[in-house]
Structure formats: C-alpha cells, structure tokens
C-alpha positions as CSV (number, residue, x, y, z in Angstrom):
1,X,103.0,26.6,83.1
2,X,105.3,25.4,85.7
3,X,105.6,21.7,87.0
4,X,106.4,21.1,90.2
5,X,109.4,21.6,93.0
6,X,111.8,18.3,93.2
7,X,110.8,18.1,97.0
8,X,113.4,20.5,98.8
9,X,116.2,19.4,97.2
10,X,119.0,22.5,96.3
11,X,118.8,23.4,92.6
12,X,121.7,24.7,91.1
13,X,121.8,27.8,89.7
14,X,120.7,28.1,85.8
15,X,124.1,29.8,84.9
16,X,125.8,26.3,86.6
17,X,123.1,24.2,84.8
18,X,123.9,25.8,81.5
19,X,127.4,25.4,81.8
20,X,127.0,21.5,83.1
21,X,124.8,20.7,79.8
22,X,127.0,22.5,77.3
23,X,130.3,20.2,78.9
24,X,128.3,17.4,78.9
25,X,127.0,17.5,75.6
26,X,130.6,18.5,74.3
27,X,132.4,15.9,75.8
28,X,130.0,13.2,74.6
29,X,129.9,14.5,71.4
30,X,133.6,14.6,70.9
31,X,134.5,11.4,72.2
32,X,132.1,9.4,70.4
33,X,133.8,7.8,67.5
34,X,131.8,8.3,64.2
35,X,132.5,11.4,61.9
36,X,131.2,12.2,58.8
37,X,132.8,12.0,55.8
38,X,129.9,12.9,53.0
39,X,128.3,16.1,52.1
40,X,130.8,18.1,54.7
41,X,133.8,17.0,53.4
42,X,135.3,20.2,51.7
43,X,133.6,22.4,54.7
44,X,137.0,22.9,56.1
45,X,138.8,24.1,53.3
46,X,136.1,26.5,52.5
47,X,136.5,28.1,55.6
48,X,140.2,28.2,55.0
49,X,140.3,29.3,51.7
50,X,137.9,32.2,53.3
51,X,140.2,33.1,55.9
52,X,143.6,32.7,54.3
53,X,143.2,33.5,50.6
54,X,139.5,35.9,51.1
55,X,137.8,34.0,48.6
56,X,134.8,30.7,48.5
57,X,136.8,28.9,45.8
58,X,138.7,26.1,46.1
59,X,141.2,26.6,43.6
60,X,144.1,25.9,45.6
61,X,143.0,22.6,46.8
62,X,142.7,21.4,43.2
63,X,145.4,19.0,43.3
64,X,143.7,16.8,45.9
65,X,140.5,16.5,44.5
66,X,138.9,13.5,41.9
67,X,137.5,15.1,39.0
68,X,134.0,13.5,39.5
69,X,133.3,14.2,43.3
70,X,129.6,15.3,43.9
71,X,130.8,18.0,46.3
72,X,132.7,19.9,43.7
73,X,131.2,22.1,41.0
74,X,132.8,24.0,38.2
75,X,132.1,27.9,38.0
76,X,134.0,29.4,34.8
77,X,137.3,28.8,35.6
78,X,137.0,28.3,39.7
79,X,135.7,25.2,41.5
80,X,133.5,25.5,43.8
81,X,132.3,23.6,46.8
82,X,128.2,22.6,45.5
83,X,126.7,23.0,48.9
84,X,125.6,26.1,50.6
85,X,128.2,28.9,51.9
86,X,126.7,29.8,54.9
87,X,128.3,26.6,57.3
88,X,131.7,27.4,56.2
89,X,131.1,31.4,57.1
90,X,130.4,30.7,60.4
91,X,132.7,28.4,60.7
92,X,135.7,30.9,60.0
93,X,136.0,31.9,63.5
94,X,136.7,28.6,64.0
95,X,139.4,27.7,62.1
96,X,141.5,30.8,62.9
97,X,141.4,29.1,66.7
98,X,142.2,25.5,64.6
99,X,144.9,27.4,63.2
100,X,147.0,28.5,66.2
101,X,146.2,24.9,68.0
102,X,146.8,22.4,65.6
103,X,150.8,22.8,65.5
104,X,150.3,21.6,69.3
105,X,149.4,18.2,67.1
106,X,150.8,18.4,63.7
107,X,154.2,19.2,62.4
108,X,152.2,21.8,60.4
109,X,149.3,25.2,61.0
110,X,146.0,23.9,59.9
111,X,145.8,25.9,56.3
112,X,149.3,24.3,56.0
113,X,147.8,20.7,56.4
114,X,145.0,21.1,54.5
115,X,146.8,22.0,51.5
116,X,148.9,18.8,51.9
117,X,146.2,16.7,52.6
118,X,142.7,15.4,51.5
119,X,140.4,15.2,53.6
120,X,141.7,12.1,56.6
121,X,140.9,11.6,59.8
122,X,143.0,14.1,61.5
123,X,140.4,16.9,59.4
124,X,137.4,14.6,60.3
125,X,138.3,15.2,64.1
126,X,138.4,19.0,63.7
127,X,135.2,18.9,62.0
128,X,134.0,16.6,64.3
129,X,134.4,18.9,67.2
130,X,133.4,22.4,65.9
131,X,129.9,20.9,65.3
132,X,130.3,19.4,68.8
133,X,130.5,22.5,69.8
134,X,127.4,24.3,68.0
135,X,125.0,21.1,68.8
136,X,126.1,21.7,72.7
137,X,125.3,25.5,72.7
138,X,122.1,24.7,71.1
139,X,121.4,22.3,73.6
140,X,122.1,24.9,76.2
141,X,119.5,27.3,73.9
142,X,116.7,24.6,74.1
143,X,117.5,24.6,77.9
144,X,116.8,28.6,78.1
145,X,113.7,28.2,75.9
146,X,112.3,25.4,78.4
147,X,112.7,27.6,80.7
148,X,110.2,30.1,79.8
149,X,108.1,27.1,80.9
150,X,109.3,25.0,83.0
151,X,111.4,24.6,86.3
152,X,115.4,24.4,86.1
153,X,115.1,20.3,86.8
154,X,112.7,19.8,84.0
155,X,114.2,22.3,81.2
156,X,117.6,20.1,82.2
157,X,115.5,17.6,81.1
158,X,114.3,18.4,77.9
159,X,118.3,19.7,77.1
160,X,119.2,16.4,77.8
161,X,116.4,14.8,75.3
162,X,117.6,16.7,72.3
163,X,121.1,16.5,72.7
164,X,120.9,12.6,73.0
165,X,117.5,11.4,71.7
166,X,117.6,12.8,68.2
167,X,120.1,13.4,65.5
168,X,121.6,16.6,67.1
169,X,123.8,13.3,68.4
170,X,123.5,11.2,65.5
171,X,124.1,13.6,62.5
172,X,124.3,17.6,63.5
173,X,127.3,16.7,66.1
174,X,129.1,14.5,63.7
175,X,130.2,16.7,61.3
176,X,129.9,20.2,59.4
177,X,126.6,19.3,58.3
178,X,124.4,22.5,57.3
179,X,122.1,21.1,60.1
180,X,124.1,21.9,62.8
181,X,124.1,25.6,62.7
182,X,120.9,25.5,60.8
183,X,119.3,24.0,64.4
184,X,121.5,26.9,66.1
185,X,119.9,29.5,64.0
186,X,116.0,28.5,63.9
187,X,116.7,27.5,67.9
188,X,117.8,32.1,68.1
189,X,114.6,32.7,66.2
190,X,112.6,30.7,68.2
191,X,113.6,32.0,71.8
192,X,113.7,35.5,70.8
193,X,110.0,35.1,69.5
194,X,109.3,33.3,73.0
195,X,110.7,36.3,75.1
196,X,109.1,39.0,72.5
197,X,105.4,37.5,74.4
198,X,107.0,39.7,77.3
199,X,109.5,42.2,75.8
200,X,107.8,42.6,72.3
201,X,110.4,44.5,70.5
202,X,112.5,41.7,70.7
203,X,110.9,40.3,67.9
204,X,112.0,42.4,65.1
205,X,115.7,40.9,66.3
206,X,114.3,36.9,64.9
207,X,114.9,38.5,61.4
208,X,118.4,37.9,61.7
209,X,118.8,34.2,62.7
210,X,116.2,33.9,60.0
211,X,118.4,35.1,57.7
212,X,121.8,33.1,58.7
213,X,118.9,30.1,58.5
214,X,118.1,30.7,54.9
215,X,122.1,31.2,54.1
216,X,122.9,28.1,55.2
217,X,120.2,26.0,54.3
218,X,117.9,27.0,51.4
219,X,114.7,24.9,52.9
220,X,115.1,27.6,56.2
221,X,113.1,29.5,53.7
222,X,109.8,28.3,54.9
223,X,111.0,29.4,58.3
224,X,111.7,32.6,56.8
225,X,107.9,33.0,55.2
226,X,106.1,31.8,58.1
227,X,107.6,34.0,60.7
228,X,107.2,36.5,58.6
229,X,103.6,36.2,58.5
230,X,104.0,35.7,62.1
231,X,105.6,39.1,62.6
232,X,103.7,41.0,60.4
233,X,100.1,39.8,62.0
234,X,101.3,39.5,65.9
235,X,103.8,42.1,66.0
236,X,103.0,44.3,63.2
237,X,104.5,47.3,65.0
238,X,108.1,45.8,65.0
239,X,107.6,44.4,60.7
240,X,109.7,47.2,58.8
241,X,112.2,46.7,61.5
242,X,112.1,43.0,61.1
243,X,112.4,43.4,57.1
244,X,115.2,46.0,57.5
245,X,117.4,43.2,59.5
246,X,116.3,40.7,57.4
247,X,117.3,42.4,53.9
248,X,120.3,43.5,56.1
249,X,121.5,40.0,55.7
250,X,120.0,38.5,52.9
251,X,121.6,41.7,50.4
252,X,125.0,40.7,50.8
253,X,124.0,37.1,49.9
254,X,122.3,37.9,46.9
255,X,125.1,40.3,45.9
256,X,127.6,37.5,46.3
257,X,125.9,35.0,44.7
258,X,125.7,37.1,41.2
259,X,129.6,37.7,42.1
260,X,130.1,33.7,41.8
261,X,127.5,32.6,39.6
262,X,126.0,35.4,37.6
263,X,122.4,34.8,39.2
264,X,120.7,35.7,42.7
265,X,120.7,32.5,43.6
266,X,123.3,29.6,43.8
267,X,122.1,25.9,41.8
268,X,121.6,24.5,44.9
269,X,118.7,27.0,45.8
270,X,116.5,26.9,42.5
271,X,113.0,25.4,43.4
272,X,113.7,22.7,40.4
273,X,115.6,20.4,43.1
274,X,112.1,20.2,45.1
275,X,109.2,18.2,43.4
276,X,111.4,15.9,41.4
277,X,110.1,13.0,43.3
278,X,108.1,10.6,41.7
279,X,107.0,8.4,44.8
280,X,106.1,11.0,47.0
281,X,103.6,9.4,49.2
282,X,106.6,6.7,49.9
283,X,108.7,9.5,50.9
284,X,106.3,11.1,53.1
285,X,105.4,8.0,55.1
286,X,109.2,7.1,54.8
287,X,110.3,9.8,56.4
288,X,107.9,9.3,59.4
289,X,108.5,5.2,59.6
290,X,110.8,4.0,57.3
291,X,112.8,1.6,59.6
292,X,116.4,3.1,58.7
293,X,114.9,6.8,57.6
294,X,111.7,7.2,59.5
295,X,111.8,10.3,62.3
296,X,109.0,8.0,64.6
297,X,111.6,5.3,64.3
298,X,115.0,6.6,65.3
299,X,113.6,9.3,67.9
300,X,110.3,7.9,69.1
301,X,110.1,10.0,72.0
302,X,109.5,12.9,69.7
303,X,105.7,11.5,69.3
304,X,105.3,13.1,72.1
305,X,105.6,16.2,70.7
306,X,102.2,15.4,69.3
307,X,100.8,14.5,72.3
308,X,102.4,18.5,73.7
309,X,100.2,19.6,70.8
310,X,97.2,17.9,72.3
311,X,97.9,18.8,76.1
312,X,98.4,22.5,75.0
313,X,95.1,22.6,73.2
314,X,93.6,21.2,76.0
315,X,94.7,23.2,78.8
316,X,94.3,26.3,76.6
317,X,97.6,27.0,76.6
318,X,97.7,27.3,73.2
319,X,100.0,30.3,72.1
320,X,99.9,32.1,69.0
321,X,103.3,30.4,68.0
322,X,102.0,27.5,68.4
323,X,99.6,27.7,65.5
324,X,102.9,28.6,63.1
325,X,105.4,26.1,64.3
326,X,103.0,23.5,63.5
327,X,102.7,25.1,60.0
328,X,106.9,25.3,59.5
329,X,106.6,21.6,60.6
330,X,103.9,20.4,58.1
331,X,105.0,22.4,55.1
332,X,109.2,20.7,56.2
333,X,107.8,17.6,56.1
334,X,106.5,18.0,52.6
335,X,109.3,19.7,51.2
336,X,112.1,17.5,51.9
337,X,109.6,14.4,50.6
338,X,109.5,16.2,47.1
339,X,112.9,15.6,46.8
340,X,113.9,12.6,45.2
341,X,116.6,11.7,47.4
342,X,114.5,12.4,50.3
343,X,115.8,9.7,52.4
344,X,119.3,11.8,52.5
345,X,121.6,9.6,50.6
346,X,124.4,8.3,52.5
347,X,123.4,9.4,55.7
348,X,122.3,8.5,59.4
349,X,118.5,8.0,60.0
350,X,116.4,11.2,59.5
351,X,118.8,13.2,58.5
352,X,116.4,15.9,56.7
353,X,114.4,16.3,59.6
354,X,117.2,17.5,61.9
355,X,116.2,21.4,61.1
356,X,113.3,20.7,62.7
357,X,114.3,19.3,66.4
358,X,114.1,22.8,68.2
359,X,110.5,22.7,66.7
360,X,109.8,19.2,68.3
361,X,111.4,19.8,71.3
362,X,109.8,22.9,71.7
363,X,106.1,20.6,71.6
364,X,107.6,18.3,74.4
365,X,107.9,21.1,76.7
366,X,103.9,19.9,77.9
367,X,105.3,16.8,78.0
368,X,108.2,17.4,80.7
369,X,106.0,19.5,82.6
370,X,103.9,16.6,83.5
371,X,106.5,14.5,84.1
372,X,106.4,13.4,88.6
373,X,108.4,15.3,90.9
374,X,108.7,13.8,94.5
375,X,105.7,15.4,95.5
376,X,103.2,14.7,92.6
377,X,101.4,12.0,91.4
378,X,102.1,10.4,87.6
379,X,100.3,12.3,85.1
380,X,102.4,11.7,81.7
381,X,102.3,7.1,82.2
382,X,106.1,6.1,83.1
383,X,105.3,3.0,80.6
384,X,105.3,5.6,78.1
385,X,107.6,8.3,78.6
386,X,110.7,6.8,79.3
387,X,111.1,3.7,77.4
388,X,110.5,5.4,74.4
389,X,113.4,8.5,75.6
390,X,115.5,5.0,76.6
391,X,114.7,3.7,73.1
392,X,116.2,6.8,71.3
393,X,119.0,7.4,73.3
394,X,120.0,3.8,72.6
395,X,119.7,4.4,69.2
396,X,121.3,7.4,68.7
397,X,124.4,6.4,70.8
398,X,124.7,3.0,68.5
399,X,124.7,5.2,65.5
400,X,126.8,7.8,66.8
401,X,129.6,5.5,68.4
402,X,129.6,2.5,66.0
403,X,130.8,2.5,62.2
404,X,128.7,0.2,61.5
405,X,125.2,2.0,61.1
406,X,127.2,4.1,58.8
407,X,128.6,1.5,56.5
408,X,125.0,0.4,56.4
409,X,124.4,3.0,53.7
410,X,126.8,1.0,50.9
411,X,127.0,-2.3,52.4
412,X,125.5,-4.9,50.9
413,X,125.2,-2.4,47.9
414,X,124.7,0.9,47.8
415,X,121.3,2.6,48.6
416,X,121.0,5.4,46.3
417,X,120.5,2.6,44.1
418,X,118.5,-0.1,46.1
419,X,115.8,2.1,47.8
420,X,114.0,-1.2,48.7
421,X,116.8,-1.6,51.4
422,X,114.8,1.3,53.3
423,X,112.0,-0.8,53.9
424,X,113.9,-4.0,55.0
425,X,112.6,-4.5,58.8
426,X,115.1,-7.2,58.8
427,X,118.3,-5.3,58.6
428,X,117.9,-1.9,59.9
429,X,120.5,0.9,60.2
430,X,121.0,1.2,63.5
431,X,121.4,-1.9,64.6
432,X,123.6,-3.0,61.7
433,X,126.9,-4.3,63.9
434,X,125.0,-4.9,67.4
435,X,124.8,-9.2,66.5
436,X,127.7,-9.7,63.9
437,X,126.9,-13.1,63.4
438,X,123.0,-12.4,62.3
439,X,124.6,-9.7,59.8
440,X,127.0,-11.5,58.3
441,X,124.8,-14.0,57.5
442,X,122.3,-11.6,56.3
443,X,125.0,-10.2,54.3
444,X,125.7,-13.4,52.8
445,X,122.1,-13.8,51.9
C-alpha cells in the first residue's frame, strides 16, 4: 500500500524529513506556554535524587514538601514519590545534561536549585522541554512506521497529525507525564513488530520496549499480554527469546520493588485501583464524548482511525497486527473506565487515552493513503478529512498555549468533586478563555 507520487515535485530525503519533523515538533512544543504542574511535579527530583544521591527517595527534598500532597507517599522511614519509577529512570540522562546547562541560567547546577526550591516555573520549563523532546522523537517514530506504508509526503503527514491533533501536544509534550515515554515505548514495540513482517527476528527485540512500557505505566500491561500472545502465535520461533528480554527487564523491577516496599509490586500497580468505578458505562461513553474528556471530542480526526479499520478490511489488507491492536485498544478503553477517576482528575481532555495514539495513528495510515496527490482523483471526501484534522489542531493548540483550559479543571469549583461539570456542553474545556465575556458570565452563574 503506497499512495501516489506528488506530481514531479523533489522529495526530500527521509533522513531530512525526519530531522524537519522532530525540529518542528520541538520548537512548537517548547514555546507553547502551558506546563504541567499535577501528577509530574516531583518527576524532576526523582531523577535527581537518582543521579546525585543513587537512590528513588526523596528524603532530601523533605523540607519543601506539604505533608498532605497526593504525590508523596510514606515508605517506613523514606518518602517516596506515589507514581511510577520508570519516567524519572529514563529521564536521568536528562538531567545530567540539565545539570551542566542550567548555571548558563541560574546562579546555581540544577540538583543545587532543586534542593532550594519547590517546584516553580523555572523547573516547569525543564520539564516542559525534556517531554518536548520525547513526544518529537515519537513523532519522528510514527513517521518511520508510516513509512512502511506510505510515500515520504504522506508519512510527513500522518507525523504531523499526531504531533498536533492529539494530546502528544496537549498533555504528553507538557510535562513529565508517564504518557510521554509510555507513547515512546509502545510506538518501539510497534515498529519493530512492523519490520519483523520482513526481517522476523526482529520481533523477539519488541520484548524490551514492552518492558520499559509496563515500568512506566502499569496499564502497558495489557500491551505486554497481547503481544505476547502475538509473538508466541505469529512468531513462535523467536518466543523464548522474546521472554528472555522481557524477564531481562522486568527482574530488576520486581527486585527493586521488594527493596522499597517489601512486595513485587509497588501500590500503584495492585489490580484493586481498576474496577472501583461505580458508573462505568458513564465512564466508558465519557471517555469517547464527554465534551471536556471525550477522545471523539478533543481529536476528532482520530475517527478515522475506524474508518482505516474498515478500508483495511476491505481491501484485504488486513494484517495479523491488525487483529491485536484492535484488541490492546478495546481492552485500554475498558480499563482506564473502571477506574473511578477515569476522566483523569485535573487534567487536559483525554488524558488516559494518550497511551494509545501510536495505536490510532497507526489505523489512519489507510486514511492518508487515500488522501489526493496532484495526479489522483479524491477518494477519502475533503469535507471530511480535513475539517475534522483543522478541528483538532485548533483544539489542541488552545489547550496547549492558553491557561485557561487548564484552570478549567478547578474553576468554578473543583471537578473531582462536581463530575456533572464533564457533561456541561455549555462550558467546555477547551474553549474555556476563547470569549471572556461569555465565561465570566457563565462563571457568575
């Protein structure tokens, strides 16, 4: 599946291409002005406390913290950031380069500020532009994936569609987020089980991307399972490899984990956080259409990835894959509407969902490729395709360059305790600040 030439006009070379979608993405990213300041906000000092004092705890940072913050848990006699370990690992070799840069800002080396400081804008920046920099290489990956399929102009294209149509923009580029590398990872798997339909011993490789997946984000776990199953059916030959990679780097997880907390598995793992939810056929429509939460809503151009489904089936270019993405993506979907806070708290739009954006993208591949060239007829309606892409660029851009979306979440009152407010067509996130006057006075109401 190839679509069409762009008349006889030069192409760049792929390497150039690459390189123009990564600065792109980066420079976007990094000048546009939200950062997050919720679940991430202790990332940093993770990663320092990792690279400076060799240890996960944040002992050291005690004196800036508020005994009640969410973040923080309480492990013996060590605190302990609650969330996952595996962003601020990978983010280590990041903050060593932080470290010799920053004094080009601050009076002060990075591990010197931190333990000076809470966390403040100057340490929302830094954040801010590592996961710049991860969402941009991932756009760069979903490039090379496209172009199993499709011709340099169109893979450009599809790049340019997750890095600014979805929340790779909107959430995963805003902050340390587990989504971020969590994308990165499942985004490795996926390409290396796309070149393993030439090169199949390639595929025992996935096993390790898999892995980081599952360290940094415990719901990667269904990931894990179905491309296991994957493997072990379609590329049987290559499974004890794949498992010996895979316990490679789940082992020294395990192992650390009964270090810290005297169990294999960390609290934020155990299944008891999943099918707490008492409304979960709200949360499972809500996280399709929910007007400040619903995927269909905020990214619209991903229901096309449906429609990829459908054109796939239909050409019988249905690949084996296929079949088990569309699994991962069903069994997601139900998982994070279990949870009771499955609208993602204080967050921006589908937040939940972000995982899973390789996944869609991958489905609007079909789409792309029926997308005109000069010489070629419409086939996917322009009526269609690009005012819904227009619709989600827009909408990511207003929530990922205006506060106000953000301050959505607590303003008129807070939303972890007025759920209704997800379902209110007349005041939805992400266009909270674009006619002041109508919000005020909705506000006042």
């Amino acid at each position: 599946m190839c679509g069409g030439r762009m008349g006889k006009v030069k192409i760049p070379s792929r390497a150039f291409l690459a390189l123009l979608i990564f600065l792109a993405a980066l420079a976007i990213y990094v000048k546009s002005q939200v950062t997050s300041r919720g679940d991430t906000l202790w990332s940093l000092y993770v990663a320092a406390s990792i690279l400076k004092v060799g240890n996960t705890d944040l002992d050291e940072y005690a004196h800036l913290m508020s005994p009640d913050d969410y973040r923080l848990e309480r492990v013996g006699s060590h605190i302990y950031s609650r969330f996952p370990i595996g962003t601020p690992f990978i983010a280590v070799p990041f903050v060593a380069i932080v470290e010799n840069l920053f004094p080009l800002f601050e009076q002060a080396s990075f591990s010197a500020y931190l333990s000076q400081h809470a966390p403040d804008q100057a340490i929302f920046e830094v954040e801010k532009v590592i996961a710049s920099i991860v969402v941009a290489a991932n756009a760069v990956l979903i490039f090379a994936i496209a172009l199993r399929f499709l011709s340099p102009p169109r893979a450009v294209i599809l790049a340019l569609i997750f890095a600014f149509a979805t929340s790779a923009w909107s959430t995963a580029s805003r902050g340390l987020w587990q989504h971020g590398l969590s994308m990165l990872a499942l985004s490795i798997a996926l390409y290396l089980i796309v070149l393993s339909s030439d090169e199949p011993w390639l595929a025992q490789f996935a096993a390790i991307p898999l892995a980081f997946a599952y360290v940094i984000r415990p719901t990667n776990s269904i990931s894990v399972l179905v491309f296991s199953i994957y493997i072990l059916l379609v590329a049987r030959r290559y499974f004890v490899k794949y498992t010996l990679w895979l316990l490679l780097l789940i082992l020294p997880f395990l192992l650390y984990n009964y270090a810290v907390y005297g169990a294999a598995l960390p609290p934020y793992y155990l299944p008891e956080r999943l099918g707490n939810n008492p409304s979960l056929l709200e949360a499972l429509v809500g996280n399709l259409v929910s007007p400040s939460r619903g995927l269909l809503v905020f990214s619209p151009v991903l229901a096309l990835s449906i429609v990829g489904m459908a054109l796939r089936l239909k050409r019988a270019d249905w690949r084996t894959v296929d079949a088990y993405l569309v699994v991962i993506l069903i069994l997601h979907w139900i998982s994070i509407s279990t949870f009771r806070h499955w609208y993602g708290g204080w967050s921006i739009g589908p937040r939940f969902f972000t995982d899973m954006l390789p996944f869609f993208a991958y489905f609007l591949i079909p789409v792309v490729d029926r997308l005109p060239s000069l010489t070629q007829r419409w086939d996917v309606k322009p009526f269609v395709f690009w005012p819904l892409l227009a619709a989600s660029i827009f909408i990511h851009f207003r929530c990922a360059t205006d506060l106000a979306p953000d301050a959505w979440n607590s303003v008129p009152n807070n939303i972890d305790d007025n759920r209704y407010r997800l379902w209110d067509w007349s005041d939805i996130q992400f266009l909270r600040g674009l006619c002041p006057e109508r919000n005020t006075a909705k506000l006042a109401h």
